[in-house]
C-alpha positions in Angstrom: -20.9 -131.0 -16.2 -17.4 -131.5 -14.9 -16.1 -130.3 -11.6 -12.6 -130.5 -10.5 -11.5 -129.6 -6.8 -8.2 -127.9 -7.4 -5.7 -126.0 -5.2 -5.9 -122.1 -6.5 -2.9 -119.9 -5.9 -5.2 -117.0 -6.6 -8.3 -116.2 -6.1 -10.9 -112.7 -6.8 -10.6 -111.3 -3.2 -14.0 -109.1 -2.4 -13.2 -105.9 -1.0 -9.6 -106.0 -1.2 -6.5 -105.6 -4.0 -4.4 -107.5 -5.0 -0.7 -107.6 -4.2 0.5 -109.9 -6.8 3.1 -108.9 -9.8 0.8 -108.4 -12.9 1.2 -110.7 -15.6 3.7 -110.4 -18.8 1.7 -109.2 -21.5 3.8 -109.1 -24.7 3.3 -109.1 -28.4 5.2 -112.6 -29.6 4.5 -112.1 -33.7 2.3 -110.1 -36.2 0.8 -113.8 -37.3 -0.3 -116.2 -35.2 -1.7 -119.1 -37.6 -2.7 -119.9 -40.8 -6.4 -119.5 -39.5 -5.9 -116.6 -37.7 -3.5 -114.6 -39.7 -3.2 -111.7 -37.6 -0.9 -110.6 -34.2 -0.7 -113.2 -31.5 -0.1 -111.6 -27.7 0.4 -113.7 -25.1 -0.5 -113.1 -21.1 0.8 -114.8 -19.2 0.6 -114.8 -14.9 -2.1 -113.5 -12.5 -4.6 -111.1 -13.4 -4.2 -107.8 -11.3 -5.6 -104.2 -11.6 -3.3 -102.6 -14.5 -3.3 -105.4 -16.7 -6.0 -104.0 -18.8 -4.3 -100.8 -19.2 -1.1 -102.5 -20.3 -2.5 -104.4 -22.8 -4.3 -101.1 -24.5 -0.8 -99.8 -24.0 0.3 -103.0 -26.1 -2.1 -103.2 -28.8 -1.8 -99.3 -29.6 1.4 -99.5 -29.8 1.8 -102.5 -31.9 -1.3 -103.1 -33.7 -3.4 -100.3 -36.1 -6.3 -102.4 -37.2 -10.1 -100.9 -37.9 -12.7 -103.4 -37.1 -14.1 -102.2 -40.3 -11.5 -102.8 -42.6 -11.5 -106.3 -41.9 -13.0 -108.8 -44.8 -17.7 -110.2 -45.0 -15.7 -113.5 -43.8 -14.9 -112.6 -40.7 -11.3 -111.7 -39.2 -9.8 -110.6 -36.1 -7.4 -107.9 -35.2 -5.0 -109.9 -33.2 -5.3 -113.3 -30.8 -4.3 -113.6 -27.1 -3.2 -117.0 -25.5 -3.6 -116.8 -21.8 -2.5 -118.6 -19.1 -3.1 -117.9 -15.7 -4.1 -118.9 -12.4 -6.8 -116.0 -12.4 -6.7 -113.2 -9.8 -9.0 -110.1 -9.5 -12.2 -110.6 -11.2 -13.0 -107.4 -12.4 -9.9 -106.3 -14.1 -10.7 -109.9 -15.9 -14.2 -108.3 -17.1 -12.4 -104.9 -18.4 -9.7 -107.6 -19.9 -12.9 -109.1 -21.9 -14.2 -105.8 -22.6 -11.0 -104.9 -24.6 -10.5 -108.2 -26.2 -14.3 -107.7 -27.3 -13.9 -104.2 -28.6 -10.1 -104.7 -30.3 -12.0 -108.1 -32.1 -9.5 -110.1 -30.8 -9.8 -113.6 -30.6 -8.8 -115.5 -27.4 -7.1 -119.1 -27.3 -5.8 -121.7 -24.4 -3.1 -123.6 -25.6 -2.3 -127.0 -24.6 -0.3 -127.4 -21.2 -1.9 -124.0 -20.4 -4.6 -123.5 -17.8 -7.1 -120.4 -17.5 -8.6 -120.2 -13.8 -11.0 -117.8 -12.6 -10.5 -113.7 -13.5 -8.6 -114.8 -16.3 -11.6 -117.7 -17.6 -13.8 -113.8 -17.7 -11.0 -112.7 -19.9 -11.2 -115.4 -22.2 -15.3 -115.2 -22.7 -14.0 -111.6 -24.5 -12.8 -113.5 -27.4 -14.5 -111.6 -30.6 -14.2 -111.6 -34.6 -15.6 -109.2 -36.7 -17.5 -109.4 -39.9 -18.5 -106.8 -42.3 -21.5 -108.2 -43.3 -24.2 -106.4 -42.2 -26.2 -109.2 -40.5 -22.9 -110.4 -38.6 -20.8 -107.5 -37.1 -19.2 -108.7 -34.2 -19.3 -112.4 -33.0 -17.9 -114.8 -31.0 -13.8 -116.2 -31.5 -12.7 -117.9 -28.2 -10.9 -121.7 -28.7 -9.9 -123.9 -26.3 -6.9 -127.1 -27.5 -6.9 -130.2 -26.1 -5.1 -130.7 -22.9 -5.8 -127.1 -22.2 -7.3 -126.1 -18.7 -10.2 -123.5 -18.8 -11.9 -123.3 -15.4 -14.1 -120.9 -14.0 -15.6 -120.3 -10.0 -17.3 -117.5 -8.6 -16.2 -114.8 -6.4 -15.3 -115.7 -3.3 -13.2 -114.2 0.5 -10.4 -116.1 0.8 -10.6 -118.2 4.7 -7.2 -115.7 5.6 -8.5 -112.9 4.5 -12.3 -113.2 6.0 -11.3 -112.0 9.7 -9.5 -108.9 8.4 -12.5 -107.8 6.3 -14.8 -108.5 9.0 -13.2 -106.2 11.4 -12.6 -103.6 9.2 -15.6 -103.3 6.9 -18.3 -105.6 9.4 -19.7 -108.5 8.7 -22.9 -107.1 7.0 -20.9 -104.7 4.5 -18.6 -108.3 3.7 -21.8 -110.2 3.0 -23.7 -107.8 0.8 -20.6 -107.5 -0.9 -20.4 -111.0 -1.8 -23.7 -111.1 -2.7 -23.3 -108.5 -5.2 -20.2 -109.4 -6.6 -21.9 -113.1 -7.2 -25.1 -111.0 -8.6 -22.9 -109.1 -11.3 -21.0 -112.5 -12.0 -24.4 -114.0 -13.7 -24.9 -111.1 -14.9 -21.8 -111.0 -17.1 -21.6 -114.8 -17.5 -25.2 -114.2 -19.2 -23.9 -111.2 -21.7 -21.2 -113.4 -22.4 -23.3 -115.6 -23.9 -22.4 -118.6 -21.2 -25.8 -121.5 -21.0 -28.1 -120.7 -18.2 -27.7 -124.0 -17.0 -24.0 -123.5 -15.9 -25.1 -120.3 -13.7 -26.2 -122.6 -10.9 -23.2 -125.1 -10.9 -20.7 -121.9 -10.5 -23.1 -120.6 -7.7 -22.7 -123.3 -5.7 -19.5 -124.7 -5.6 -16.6 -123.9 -3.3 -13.9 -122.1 -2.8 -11.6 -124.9 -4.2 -13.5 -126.1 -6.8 -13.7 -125.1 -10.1 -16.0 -126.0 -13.3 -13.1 -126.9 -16.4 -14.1 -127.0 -20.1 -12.9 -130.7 -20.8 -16.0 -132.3 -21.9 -18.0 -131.7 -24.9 -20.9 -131.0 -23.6 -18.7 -128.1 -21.5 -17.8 -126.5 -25.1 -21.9 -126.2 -25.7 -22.3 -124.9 -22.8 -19.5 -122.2 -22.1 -19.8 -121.8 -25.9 -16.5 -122.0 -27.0 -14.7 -123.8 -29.9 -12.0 -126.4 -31.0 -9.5 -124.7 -33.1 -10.0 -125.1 -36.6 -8.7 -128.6 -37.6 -10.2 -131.3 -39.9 -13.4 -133.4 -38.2 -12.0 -136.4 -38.0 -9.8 -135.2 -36.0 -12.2 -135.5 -33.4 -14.6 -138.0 -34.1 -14.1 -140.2 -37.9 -17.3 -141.9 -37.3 -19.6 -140.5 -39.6 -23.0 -141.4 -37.8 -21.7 -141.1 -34.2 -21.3 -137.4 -35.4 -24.4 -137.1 -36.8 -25.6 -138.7 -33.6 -23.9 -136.4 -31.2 -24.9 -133.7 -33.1 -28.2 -134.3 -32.7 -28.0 -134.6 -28.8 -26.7 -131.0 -29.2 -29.9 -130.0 -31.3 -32.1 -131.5 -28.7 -30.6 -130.0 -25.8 -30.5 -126.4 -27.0 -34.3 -127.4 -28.0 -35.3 -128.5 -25.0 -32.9 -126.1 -23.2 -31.6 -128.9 -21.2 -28.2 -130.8 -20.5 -26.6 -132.6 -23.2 -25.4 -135.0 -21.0 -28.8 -135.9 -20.2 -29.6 -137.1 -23.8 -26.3 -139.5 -24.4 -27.9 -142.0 -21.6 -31.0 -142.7 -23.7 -29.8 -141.9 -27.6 -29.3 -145.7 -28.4 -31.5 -145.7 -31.6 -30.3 -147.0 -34.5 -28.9 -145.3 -37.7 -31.3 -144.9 -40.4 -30.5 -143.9 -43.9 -33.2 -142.7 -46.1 -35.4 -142.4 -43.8 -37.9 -139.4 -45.1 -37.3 -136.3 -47.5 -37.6 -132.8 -47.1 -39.5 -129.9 -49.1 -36.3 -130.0 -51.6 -36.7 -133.7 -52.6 -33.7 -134.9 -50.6 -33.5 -137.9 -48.8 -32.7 -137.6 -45.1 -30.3 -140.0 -43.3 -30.5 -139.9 -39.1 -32.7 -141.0 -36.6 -36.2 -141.7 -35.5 -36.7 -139.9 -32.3 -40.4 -140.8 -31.9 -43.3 -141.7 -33.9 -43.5 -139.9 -37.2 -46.2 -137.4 -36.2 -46.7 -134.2 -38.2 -47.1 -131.8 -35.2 -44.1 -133.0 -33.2 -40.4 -133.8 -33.1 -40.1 -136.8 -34.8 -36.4 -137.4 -36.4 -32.9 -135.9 -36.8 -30.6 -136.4 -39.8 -29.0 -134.5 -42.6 -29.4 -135.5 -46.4 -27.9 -138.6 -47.4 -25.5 -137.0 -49.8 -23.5 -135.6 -46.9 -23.1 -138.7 -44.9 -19.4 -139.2 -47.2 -18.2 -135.4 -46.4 -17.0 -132.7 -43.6 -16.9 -129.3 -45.0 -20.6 -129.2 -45.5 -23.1 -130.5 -43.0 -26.7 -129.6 -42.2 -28.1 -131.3 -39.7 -31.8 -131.1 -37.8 -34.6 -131.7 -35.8 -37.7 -132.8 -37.9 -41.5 -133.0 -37.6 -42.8 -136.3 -38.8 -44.4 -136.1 -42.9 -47.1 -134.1 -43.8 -49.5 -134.1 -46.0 -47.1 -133.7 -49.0 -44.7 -136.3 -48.0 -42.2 -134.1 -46.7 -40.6 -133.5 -43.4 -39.9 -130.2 -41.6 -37.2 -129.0 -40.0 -37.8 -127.4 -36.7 -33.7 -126.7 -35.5 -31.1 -126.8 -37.7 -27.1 -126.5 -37.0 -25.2 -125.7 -40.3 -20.9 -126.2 -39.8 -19.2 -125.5 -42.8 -15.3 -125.5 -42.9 -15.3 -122.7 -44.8 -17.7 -120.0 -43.7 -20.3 -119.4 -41.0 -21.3 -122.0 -39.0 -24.7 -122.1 -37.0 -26.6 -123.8 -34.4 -30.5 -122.2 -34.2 -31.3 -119.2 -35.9 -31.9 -115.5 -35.1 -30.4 -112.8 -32.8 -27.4 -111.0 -32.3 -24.4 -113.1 -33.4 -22.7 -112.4 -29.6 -25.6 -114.1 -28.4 -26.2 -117.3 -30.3 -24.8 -120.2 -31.2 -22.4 -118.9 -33.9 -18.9 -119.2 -35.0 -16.3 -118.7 -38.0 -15.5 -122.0 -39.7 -16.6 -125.9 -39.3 -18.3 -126.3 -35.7 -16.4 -129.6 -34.4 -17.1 -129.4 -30.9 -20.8 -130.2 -31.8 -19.3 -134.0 -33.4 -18.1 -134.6 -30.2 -19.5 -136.8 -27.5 -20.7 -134.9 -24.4 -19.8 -136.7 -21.8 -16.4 -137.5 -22.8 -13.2 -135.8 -22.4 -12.0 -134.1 -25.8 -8.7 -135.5 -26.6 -8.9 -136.4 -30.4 -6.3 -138.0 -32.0 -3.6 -135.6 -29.5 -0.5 -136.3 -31.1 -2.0 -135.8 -34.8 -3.7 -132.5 -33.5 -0.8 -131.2 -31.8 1.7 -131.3 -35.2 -1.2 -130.3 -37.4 -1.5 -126.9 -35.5 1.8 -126.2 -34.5 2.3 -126.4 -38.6 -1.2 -124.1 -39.0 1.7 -121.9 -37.1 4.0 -121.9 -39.4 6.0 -124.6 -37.4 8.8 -127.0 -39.3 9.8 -130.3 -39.2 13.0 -132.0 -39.1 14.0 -135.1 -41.0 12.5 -137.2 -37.5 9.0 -135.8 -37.7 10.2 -133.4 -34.8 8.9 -129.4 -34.9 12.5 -127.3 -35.5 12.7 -124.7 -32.5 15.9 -123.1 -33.9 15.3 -121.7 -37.2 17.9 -118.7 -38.3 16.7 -115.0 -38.4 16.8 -112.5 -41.1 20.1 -110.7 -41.3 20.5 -107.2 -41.7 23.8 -105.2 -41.4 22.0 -102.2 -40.1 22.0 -101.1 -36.5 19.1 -101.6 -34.3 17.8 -101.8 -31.1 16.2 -105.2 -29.4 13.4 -104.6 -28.1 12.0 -108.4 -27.5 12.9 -111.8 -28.8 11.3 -115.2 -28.9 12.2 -118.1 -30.7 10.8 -117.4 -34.1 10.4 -113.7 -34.1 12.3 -110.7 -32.9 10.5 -107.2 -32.0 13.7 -104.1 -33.3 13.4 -100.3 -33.3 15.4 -98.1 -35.5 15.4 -94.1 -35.1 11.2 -93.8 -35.3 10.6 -97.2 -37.3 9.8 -100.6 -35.6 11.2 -103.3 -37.1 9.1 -107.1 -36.5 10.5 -110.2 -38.0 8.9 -113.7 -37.8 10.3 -117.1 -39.2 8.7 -120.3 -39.9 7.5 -122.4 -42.6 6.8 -121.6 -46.3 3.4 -121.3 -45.2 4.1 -118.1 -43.9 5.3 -116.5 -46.8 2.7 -117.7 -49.3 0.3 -116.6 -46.5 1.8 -112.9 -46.5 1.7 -113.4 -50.1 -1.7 -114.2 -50.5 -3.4 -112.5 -47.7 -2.0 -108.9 -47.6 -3.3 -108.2 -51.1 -6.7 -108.8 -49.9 -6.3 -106.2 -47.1 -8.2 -102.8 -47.1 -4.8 -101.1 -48.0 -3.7 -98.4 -50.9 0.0 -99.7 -51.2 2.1 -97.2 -52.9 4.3 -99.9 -54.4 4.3 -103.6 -54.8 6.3 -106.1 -56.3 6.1 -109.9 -56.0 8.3 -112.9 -57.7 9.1 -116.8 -56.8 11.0 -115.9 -53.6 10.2 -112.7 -52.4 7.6 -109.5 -52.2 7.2 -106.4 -50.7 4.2 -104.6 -50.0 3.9 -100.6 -49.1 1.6 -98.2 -48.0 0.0 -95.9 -45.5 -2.0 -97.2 -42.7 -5.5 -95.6 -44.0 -6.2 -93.7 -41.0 -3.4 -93.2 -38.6 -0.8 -92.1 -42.3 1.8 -94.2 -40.4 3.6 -95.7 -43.0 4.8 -99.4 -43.6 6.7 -101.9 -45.8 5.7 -105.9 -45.2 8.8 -107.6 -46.9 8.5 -111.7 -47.1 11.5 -114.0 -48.1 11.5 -117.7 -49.1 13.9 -120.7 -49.3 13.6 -123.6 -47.2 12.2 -121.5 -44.7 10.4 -118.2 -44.6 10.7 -114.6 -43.2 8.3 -112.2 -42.6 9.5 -108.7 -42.1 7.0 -105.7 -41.2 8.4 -102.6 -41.1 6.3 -100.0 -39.7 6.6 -96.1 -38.5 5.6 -95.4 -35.2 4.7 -91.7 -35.2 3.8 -90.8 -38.2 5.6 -88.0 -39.9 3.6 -87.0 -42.4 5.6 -87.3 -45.3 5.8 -89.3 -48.2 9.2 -90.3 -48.0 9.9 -93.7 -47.9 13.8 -94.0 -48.3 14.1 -95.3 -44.6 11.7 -97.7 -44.6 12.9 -99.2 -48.1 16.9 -98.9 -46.9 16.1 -101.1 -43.6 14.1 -103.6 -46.5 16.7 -103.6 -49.0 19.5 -104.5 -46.0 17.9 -108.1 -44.7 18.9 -111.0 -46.6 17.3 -114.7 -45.1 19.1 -117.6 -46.4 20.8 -116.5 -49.3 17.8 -115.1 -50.3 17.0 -110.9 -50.3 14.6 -108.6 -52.1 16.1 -107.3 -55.6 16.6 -103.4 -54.7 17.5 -100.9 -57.4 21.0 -99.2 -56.2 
């Protein structure tokens, strides 16, 4: 558990509003990362009543995305960074609400921070899955050197005589009470460990509890964004070992930090086999005793790799010779990962891609290897670098000798509007085009035409069921360009000559689709 004491600018007030400026909720690109190929929004300032309403405003404006259009694999409809000082607690539950019914996935980026109302927000974070036994599930990350910190309700000291004398002293205490009561409530349906309930509870005003450790990503459930293991840990029994402290603790529904004082056992390699014949590589826990816990390990044959790893809690041999396995965690880098079995995927242990938050030590801060992270997921983003190894922040724009309208600009993408068409462009890295290339094929689309070479494609259609119509246009050299243009109320027709003039008129170095005159 890791407490901080910090100085809050803003806190949830109880039984009065707020009177802060709302945060800035834009749209910054239609593709956020490699990983998460779909719109990023960012929000950014303190959480206020409206915010919520503003970012439906957002999403219906810029994003048409079904929940069940997206692929058996799992997707998202779009990804929100936040950062924010927190502010008034329930418009952060309605925020989670929406994240959770849009399936959008929620992120902290490093040198962010996400206090209080805004920490609610976050727990919102959802993917969606097709397959049957998935549905919705859980798609909130955390980065290193991110801040994600979460206290209860409180009145600030200013604010307590004011309340008193107008509402009484009884009315400001029940109050409290039940915002605190609905609090655990929520933090419980978010899927948050029982065992953090009481720390929030009890701390004060100007203390919060921050998702540093790894034992604070078990218990908040959240993830490391998808990155290689070694990233985080490149000793291969330490993670088995850490792993295993995870196992126990969700076994014994206890603190994992309580474990990583007396886990000093040796590594053991072949130690038993299982009902399939393979040899198991872990750790004796006890004496090897049929009826009880007696090892964890993984087979031996995954000891030399990372994308596959099952790793559990076993009972001792039996009368065959075997051991069984009474918990298991499954992280695969490609695919659903598990820890335990059964229920609702909102309300397990369960997460898209390889679970490397469960390799990590608990009781120590996740840092990894920083500087290695931080260029490895800026170029999941479609970042560049220069000829020093530094990311490029000025890459050029697609050109087009059409006239249109700014409506927003950041420094790889630019939001336009022309007549009844919106016009968004995003630059970056080849990556982005053989992205776009690869990925929009696969979407749940009827395109009306398509046409693909070495340096360019365009894709067209009719979103499915608003009729709006679109064009996705990519262009590649050194860099690439994404281009989605898109109508904003539909008109019904099947007339694309407007939409295929505005594609026809961009050209991105030197490079531009080959239109018929």
């Amino acid at each position: 558990m890791n407490w901080h004491r910090v100085v809050l600018a803003f806190c949830s007030l109880l039984l009065s509003g707020s009177t802060s400026f709302g945060a800035e909720i834009k749209l910054i690109s239609m593709h956020y990362s490699a990983d998460r190929f779909a719109p990023h929004i960012r929000f950014e300032g303190p959480v206020v009543a409206g915010d919520n309403e503003k970012l439906v405003q957002l999403i219906e404006r810029y994003i048409e995305c079904d929940t069940d259009d997206l692929p058996v694999e799992g997707g998202n409809c779009g990804v929100i960074s936040l950062n924010s000082p927190g502010g008034n607690y329930r418009e952060g539950l309605m925020l989670a609400n929406t994240l959770r019914q849009f399936s959008i996935a929620s992120v902290v980026q490093a040198g962010d921070y996400c206090y209080s109302a805004c920490a609610f927000a976050f727990l919102g974070g959802s993917g969606y899955s097709t397959q049957i036994s998935v549905g919705t599930y859980v798609d909130r990350m955390v980065e290193p050197a991110a801040t994600l910190g979460f206290h209860a309700p409180y009145i600030a000291a200013d604010s307590l005589d004011t309340l008193v004398a107008e509402f009484g002293m009884e009315e400001v205490l029940g109050s409290t009470r039940d915002e605190i009561a609905l609090m655990i409530q929520e933090l419980v349906s978010w899927n948050v460990d029982k065992q953090v309930l009481a720390y929030i509870v009890s701390m004060g005003p100007d203390q919060t509890y921050d998702v540093v450790l790894g034992e604070d990503f078990y218990l908040t459930r959240s993830q490391l964004p998808p990155a290689p293991v070694s990233f985080w840990n490149s000793d291969k029994e330490d993670r088995v070992r850490n792993a295993c402290i995870y196992l126990l603790a969700h076994h014994f529904s206890r603190l994992p930090s309580g474990f990583d004082e007396i886990f000093d056992m040796p590594f053991l390699e072949n130690f038993a086999k299982d009902s399939n014949g393979q040899m198991l590589s872990g750790y004796q826990l006890d004496h090897a005793n049929p009826l009880q816990l007696s090892y964890c390990g993984l087979p031996t044959a995954q000891l030399k790799q990372t994308d596959e790893l099952d790793i559990a809690l076993y009972n001792g041999p039996g009368v065959t010779g075997a051991v069984t396995p009474l918990l298991s965690m499954f992280s695969r880098n490609s695919g659903w990962s598990t820890l335990g079995l059964g229920g609702s995927a909102t309300q397990r242990i369960f997460q898209r891609d390889a679970m490397t938050q469960a390799f990590t030590n608990p009781t120590q801060v996740i840092d990894g290897s920083v500087l290695l992270f931080t260029y490895y997921l800026q170029q999941r983003r479609f970042a560049t670098l220069n000829e020093l190894g530094e990311i490029e922040s000025n890459l050029p724009l697609p050109a087009t000798d059409l006239s249109m309208q700014v409506i927003d600009q950041s420094a790889y993408s630019r939001i336009l509007q022309r007549d009844n068409l919106s016009i968004i462009e995003q630059v970056g890295s080849p990556l982005l085009f053989n992205m776009g290339k690869s990925e929009f094929p696969t979407m749940n689309m009827k395109f009306t035409h398509q046409s693909i070479s070495e340096t360019g494609f365009i894709f067209a259609g009719k979103y499915p069921n608003s009729g709006a119509k679109f064009a996705w246009v990519g262009l590649l050299n050194d860099y690439s360009s994404l281009i989605r243009i898109e109508e904003i109320a539909p008109d019904g027709s099947d007339d694309f000559t407007s939409l295929y003039q505005i594609a026809c008129s961009y050209s991105f170095a030197g490079v531009q689709l080959k239109c018929a005159n």
